[in-house]
C-alpha positions in Angstrom: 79.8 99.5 90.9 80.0 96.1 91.9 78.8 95.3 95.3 81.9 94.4 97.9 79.9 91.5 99.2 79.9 89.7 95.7 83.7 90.4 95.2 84.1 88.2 98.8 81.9 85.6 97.4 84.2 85.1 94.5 87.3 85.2 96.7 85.5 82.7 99.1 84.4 80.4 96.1 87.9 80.6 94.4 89.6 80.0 98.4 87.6 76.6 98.3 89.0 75.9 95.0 92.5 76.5 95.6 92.1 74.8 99.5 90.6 71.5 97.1 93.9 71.8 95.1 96.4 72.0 97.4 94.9 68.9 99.2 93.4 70.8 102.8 90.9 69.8 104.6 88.5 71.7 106.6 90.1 70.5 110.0 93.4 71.4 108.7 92.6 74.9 107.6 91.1 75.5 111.2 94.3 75.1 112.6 96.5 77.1 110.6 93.2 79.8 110.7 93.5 78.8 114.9 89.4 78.6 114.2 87.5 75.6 114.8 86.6 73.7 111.8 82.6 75.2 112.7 83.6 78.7 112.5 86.1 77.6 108.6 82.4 76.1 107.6 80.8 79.2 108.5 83.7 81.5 107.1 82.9 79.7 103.7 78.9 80.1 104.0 79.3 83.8 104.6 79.1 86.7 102.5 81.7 88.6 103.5 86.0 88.5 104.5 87.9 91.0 106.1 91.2 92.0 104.5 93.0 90.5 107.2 91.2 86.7 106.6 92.0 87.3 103.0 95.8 88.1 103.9 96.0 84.9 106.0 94.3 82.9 103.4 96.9 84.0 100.7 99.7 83.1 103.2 97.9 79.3 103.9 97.3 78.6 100.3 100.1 80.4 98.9 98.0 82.5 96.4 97.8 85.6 96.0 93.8 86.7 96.5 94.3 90.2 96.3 95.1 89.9 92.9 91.5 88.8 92.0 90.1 91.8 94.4 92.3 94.0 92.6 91.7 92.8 89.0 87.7 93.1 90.1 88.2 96.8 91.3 88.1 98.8 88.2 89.6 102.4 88.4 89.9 104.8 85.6 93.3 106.8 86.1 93.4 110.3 85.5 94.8 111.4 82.1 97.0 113.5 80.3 95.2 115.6 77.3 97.7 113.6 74.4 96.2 110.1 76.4 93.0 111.4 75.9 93.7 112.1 72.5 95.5 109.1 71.5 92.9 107.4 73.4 89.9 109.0 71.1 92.2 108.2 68.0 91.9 104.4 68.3 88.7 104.7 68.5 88.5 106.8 65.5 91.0 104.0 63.9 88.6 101.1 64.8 85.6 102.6 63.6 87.4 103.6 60.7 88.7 100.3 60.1 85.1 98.5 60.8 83.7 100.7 58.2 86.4 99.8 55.5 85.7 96.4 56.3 82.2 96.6 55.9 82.3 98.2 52.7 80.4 101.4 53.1 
């Protein structure tokens, strides 16, 4: 499992992306953040947010950074016996197909 702390760095990273993009500055994201512009440097040489940083970020930049925490968390859903099966079936079916292309 991927560490939290690297899943903040990315959101931090892609924060000073989107911040570039939309044309803020440092002092001006202190001031929405009600941080001084010291504390918005340090927030972006840290290694970790909490959720509620990453909520008010989304709101500033109008972007949606749980998204990329979600898409990052990987979760394998509970399924039904006819998933599994049609699930082990397309594998079957690629294999299948892989060796028909191959020519064995």
């Amino acid at each position: 499992m991927e560490k939290v702390e690297n899943i903040s760095q990315e959101i931090l990273t892609l924060a000073k992306k989107v911040m570039l993009q939309r044309g803020l500055t440092h002092p001006q994201l202190a001031k929405k953040l009600d941080l001084t512009v010291g504390s918005v440097h340090k927030m972006f040489q840290g290694k970790q947010l909490s959720l509620e940083r990453v909520a008010e970020l989304s709101l500033i930049f109008n972007y949606n950074f749980f998204v990329v925490l979600a898409e990052r968390l990987e979760f394998e859903e509970p399924k039904s016996k006819e998933q599994k099966r049609i699930y082990e079936l397309e594998i079957e079916n690629r294999t299948l197909i892989k060796i028909l292309k191959d020519g064995h």
